[in-house]
mmCIF file of the C-alpha atoms, coordinates in Angstrom:
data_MODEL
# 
_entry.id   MODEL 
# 
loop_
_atom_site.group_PDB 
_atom_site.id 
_atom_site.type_symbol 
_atom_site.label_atom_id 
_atom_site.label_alt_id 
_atom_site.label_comp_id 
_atom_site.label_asym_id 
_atom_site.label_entity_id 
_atom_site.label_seq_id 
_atom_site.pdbx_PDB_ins_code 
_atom_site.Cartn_x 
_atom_site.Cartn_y 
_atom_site.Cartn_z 
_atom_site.occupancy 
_atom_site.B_iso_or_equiv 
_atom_site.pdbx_formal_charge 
_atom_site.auth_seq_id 
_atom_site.auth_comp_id 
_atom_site.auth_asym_id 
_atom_site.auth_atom_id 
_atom_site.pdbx_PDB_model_num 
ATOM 1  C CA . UNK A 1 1  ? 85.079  102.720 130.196 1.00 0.00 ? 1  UNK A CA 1 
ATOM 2  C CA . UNK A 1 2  ? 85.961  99.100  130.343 1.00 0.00 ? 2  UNK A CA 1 
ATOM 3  C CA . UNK A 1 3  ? 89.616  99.332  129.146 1.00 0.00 ? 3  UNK A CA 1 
ATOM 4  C CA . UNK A 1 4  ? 90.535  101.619 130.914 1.00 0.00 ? 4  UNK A CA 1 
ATOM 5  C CA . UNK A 1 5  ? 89.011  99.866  134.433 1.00 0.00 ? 5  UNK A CA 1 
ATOM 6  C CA . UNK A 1 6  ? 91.605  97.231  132.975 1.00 0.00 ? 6  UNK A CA 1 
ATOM 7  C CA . UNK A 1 7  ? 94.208  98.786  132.859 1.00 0.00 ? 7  UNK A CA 1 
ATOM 8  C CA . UNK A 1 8  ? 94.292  97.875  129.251 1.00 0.00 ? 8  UNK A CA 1 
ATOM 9  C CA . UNK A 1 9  ? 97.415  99.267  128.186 1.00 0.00 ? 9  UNK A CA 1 
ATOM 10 C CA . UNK A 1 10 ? 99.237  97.190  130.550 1.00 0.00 ? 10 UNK A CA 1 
ATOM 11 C CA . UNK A 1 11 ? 97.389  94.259  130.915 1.00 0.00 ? 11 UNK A CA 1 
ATOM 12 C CA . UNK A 1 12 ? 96.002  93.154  126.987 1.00 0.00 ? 12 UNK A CA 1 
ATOM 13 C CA . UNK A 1 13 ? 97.173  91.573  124.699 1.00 0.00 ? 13 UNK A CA 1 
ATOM 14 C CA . UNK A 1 14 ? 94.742  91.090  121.698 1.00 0.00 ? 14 UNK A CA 1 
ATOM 15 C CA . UNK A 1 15 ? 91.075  93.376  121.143 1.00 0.00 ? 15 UNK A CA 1 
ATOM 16 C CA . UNK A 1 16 ? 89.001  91.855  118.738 1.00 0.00 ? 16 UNK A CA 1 
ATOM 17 C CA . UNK A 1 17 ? 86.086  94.291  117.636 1.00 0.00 ? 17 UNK A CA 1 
ATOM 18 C CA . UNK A 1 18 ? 85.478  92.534  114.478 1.00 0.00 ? 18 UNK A CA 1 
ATOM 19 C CA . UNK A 1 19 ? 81.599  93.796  113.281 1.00 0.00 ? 19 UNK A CA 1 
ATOM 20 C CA . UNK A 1 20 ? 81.666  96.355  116.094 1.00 0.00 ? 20 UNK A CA 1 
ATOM 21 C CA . UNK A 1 21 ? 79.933  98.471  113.472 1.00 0.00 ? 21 UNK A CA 1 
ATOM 22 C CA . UNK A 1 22 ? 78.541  101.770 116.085 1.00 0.00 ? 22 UNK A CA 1 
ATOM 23 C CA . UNK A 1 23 ? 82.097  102.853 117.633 1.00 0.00 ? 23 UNK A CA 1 
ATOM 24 C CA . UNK A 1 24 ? 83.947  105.904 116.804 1.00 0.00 ? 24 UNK A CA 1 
ATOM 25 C CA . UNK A 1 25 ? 87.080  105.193 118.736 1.00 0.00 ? 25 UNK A CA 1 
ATOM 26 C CA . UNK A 1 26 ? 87.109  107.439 121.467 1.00 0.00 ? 26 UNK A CA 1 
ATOM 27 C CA . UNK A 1 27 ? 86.941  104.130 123.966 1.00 0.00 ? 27 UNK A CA 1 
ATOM 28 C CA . UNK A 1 28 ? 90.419  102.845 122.381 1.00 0.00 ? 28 UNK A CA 1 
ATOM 29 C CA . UNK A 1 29 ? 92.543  105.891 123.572 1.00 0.00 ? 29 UNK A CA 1 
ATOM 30 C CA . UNK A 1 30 ? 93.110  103.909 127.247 1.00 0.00 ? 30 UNK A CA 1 
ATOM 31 C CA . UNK A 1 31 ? 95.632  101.591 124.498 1.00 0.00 ? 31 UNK A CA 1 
ATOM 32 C CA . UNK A 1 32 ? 97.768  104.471 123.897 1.00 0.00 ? 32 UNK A CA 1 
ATOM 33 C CA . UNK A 1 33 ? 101.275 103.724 124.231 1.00 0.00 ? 33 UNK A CA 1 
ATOM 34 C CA . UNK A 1 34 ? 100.608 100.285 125.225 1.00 0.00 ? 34 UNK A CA 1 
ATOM 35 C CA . UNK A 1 35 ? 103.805 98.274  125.247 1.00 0.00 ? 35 UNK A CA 1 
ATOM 36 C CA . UNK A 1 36 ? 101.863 95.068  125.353 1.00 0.00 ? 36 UNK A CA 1 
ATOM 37 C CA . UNK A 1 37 ? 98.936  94.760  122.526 1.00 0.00 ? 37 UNK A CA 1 
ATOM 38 C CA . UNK A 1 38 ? 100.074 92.450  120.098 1.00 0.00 ? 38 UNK A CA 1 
ATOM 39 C CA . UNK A 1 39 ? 96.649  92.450  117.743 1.00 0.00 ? 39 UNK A CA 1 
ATOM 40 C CA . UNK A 1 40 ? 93.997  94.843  117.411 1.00 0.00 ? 40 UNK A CA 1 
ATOM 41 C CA . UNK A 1 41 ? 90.785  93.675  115.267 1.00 0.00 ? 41 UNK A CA 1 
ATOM 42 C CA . UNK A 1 42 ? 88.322  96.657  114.092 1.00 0.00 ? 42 UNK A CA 1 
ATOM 43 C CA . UNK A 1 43 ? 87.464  94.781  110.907 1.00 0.00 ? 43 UNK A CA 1 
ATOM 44 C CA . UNK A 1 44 ? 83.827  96.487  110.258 1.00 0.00 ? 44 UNK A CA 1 
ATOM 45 C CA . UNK A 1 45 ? 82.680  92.764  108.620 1.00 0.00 ? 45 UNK A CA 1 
ATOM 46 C CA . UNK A 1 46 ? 83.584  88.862  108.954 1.00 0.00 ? 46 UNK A CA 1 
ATOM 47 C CA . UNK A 1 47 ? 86.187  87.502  106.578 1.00 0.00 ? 47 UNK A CA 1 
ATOM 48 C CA . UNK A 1 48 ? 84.288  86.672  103.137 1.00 0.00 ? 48 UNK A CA 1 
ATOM 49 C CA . UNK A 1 49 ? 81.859  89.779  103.782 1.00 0.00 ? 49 UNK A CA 1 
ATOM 50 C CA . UNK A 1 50 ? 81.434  92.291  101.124 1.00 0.00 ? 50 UNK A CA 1 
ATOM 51 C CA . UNK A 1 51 ? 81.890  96.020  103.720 1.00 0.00 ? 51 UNK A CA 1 
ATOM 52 C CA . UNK A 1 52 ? 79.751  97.963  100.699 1.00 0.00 ? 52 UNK A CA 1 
ATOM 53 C CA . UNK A 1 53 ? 76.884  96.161  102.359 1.00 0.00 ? 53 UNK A CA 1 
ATOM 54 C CA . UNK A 1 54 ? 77.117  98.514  105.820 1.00 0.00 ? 54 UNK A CA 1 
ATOM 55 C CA . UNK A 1 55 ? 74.474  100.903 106.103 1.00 0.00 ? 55 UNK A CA 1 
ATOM 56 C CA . UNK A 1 56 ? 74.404  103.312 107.309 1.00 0.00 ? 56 UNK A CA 1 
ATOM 57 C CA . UNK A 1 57 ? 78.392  104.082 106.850 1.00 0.00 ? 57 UNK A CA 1 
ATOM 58 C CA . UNK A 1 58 ? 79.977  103.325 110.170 1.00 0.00 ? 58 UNK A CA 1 
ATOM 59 C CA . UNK A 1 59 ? 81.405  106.118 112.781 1.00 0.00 ? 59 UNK A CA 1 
ATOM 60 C CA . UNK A 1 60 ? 84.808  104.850 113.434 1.00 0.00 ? 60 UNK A CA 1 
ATOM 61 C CA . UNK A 1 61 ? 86.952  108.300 112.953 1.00 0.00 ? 61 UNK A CA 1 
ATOM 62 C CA . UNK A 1 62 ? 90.067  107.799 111.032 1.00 0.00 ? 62 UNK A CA 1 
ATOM 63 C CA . UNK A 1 63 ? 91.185  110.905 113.359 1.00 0.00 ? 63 UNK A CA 1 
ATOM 64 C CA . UNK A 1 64 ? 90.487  109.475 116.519 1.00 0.00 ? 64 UNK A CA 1 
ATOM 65 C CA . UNK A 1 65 ? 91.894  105.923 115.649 1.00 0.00 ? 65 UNK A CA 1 
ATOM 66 C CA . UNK A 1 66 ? 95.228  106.249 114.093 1.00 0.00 ? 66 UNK A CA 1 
ATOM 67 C CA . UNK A 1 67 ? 96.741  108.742 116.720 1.00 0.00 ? 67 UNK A CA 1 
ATOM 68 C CA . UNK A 1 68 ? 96.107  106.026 119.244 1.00 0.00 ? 68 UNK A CA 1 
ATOM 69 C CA . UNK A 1 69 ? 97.400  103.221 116.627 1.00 0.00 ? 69 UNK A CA 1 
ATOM 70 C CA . UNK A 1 70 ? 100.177 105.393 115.777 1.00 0.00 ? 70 UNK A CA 1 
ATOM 71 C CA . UNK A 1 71 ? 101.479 105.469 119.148 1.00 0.00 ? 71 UNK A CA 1 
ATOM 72 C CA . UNK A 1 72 ? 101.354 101.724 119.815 1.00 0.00 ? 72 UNK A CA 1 
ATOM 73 C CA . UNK A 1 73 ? 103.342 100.949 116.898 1.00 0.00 ? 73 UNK A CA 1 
ATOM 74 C CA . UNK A 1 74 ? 105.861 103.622 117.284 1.00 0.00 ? 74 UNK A CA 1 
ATOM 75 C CA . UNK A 1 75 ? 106.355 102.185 121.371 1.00 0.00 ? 75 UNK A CA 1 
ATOM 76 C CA . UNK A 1 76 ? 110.317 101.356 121.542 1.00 0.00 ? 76 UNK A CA 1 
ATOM 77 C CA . UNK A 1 77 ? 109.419 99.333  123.726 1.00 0.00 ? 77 UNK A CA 1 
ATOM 78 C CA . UNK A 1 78 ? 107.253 97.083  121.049 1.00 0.00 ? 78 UNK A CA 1 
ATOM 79 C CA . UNK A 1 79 ? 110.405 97.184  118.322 1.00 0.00 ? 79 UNK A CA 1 
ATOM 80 C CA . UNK A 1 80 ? 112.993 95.398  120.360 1.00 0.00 ? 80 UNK A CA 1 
# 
């Protein structure tokens, strides 16, 4: 797992994964608690794309995701 070789929590800033259409998520969960991402792209099309037009309907789990979201944006750390 790439971010988590990183260190990604403590060492990115921004993840774009803008059309990254085949991930569920799971690979994010080295960003938990991160007190240093400042942008996080998982935009399933370009700008100007219609997202009706993926087929088949992409994996990304909602349940997997925004526990690991969640806890980035509720960092302490982040709000001062």
């Amino acid at each position: 797992d790439v971010l988590l070789h990183i260190d990604a929590a403590n060492k990115v800033k921004r993840l774009w994964l803008t059309n990254c259409t085949n991930i569920r998520g799971i690979g994010l969960r080295p960003l938990s608690g991160s007190t240093l991402i400042e942008k996080i792209d998982l935009s399933l099309v370009g700008k100007h794309c219609n997202p009706s037009n993926i087929m088949p309907e992409p994996p990304i789990s909602c349940d997997i995701v925004l526990p690991i979201l969640d806890s980035i944006i509720s960092n302490e750390t982040l709000c001062r």
